[in-house]
N, C-alpha and C positions, 0 to 999 in steps of 0.2 A: 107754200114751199114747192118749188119746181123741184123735178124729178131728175138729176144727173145722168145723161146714159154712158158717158166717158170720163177717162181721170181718176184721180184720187177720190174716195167715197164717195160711188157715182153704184148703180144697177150692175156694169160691169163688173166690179173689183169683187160685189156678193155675189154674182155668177160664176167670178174665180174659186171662191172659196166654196162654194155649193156643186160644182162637179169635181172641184180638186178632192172634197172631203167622198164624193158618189166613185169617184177612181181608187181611193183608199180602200174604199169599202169594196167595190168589186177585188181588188186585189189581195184582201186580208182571206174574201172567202174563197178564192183560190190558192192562196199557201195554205189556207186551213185544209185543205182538201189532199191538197199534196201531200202536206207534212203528216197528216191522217194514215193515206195510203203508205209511205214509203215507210215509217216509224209504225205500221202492221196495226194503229189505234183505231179499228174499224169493228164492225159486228157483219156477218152475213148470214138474214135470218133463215129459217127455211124455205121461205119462197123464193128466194135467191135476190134477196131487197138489202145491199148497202146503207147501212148506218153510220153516222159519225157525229160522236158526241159531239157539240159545239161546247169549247169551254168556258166556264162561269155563267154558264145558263141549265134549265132544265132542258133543253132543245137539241133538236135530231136533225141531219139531214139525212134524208133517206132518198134511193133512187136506184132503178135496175142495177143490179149487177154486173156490167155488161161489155163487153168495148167499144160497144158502139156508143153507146150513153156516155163513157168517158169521153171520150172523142168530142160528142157533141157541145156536151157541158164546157170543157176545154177551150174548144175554139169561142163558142159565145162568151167564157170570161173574159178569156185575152182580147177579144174583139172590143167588147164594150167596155174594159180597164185601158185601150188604147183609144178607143172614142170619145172616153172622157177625159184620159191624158192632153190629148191634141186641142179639144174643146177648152179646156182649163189652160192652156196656152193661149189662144187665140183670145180669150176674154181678160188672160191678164195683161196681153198687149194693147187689147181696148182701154186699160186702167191708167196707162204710162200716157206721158206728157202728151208727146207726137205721137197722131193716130197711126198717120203713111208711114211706115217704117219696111226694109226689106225681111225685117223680124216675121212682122206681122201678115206679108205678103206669102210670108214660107210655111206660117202654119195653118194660112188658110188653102194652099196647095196641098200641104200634107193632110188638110181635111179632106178635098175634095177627092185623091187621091182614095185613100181610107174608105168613102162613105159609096165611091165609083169599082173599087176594085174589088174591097174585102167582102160584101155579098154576095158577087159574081164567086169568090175562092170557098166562101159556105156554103154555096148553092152546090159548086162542084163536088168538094168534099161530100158533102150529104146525100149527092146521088152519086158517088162509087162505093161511101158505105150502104145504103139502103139498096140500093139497084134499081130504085127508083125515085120520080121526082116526089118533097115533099114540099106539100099546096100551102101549108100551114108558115112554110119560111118564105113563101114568096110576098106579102103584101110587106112584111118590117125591111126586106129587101130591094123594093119597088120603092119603101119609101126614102132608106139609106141613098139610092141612086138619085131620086130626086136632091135629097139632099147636096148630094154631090155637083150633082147642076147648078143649083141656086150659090153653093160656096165660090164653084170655079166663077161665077159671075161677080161673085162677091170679091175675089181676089183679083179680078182682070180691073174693078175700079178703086180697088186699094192700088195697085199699079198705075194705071193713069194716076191716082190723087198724091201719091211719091215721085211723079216723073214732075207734075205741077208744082209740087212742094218744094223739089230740087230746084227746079229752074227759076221759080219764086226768090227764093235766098239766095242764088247767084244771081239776079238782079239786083237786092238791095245791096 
């Protein structure tokens, strides 16, 4: 049985459903966080360590107290809930009929975009709250960028294979 990599029940369409369901999930644990904080459902122990019940579990998250910690936790949700948003686009446009589509062109721009800029925006954030650089964000950073490269390349031959495809069917 050969392996599908586009179309209907193909690798792609389970790659849809496997970052769309990893997007939920970054998502759910930042409203959980939220709705924690603003509805006061938190503990602050004495070492000054943030608790928050998870519910229908015995489980805790726990974390400095802090605004800086908020901050940080914060943007890496929404970062990686919008990385796997864009990602879960891009593979469900892999799943549909026609690959070349200006769809699919758009969200591999809005990856490369994403994976080019919003490291550069973490790295800065992170060093006006710390005051200084930290080392520990710079390699998933380096690799985001890369990533960014390899998409915009990726999207510059979904463009050529849409401009082909177009001109294709105005021939027949």
């Amino acid at each position: 049985m050969e392996l599908k990599m586009f179309g209907k029940k193909s690798l792609s369409t389970v790659l849809f459903y496997s970052t769309r369901l990893i997007m939920i999930g970054y998502g759910v644990f930042l409203l959980l966080i939220i709705v924690s904080l603003i509805s006061n459902n938190f503990v602050i122990t004495e070492l000054n360590e943030l608790q928050i019940h998870i519910p229908f579990t015995n489980s805790m998250i726990k974390g400095d107290y802090n605004p800086i910690a908020f901050i940080g936790v914060f943007c890496f949700l929404i970062l990686y809930s919008t990385f796997f948003l864009v990602l879960s686009l891009i593979f469900k446009t892999f799943s549909a009929e026609k690959l070349f589509t200006e769809v699919a062109i758009k969200y591999l721009r809005w990856f490369t975009i994403l994976n080019l800029i919003l490291p550069v925006a973490y790295a800065v954030i992170g060093i006006l709250i710390n005051n200084k650089i930290v080392f520990d964000d710079i390699t998933p950073g380096l690799l985001h960028m890369g990533l960014g490269v390899f998409a915009a390349f990726i999207a510059t031959i979904f463009k050529l294979g849409f401009t082909l495809q177009e001109e294709n069917e105005l021939t027949i």
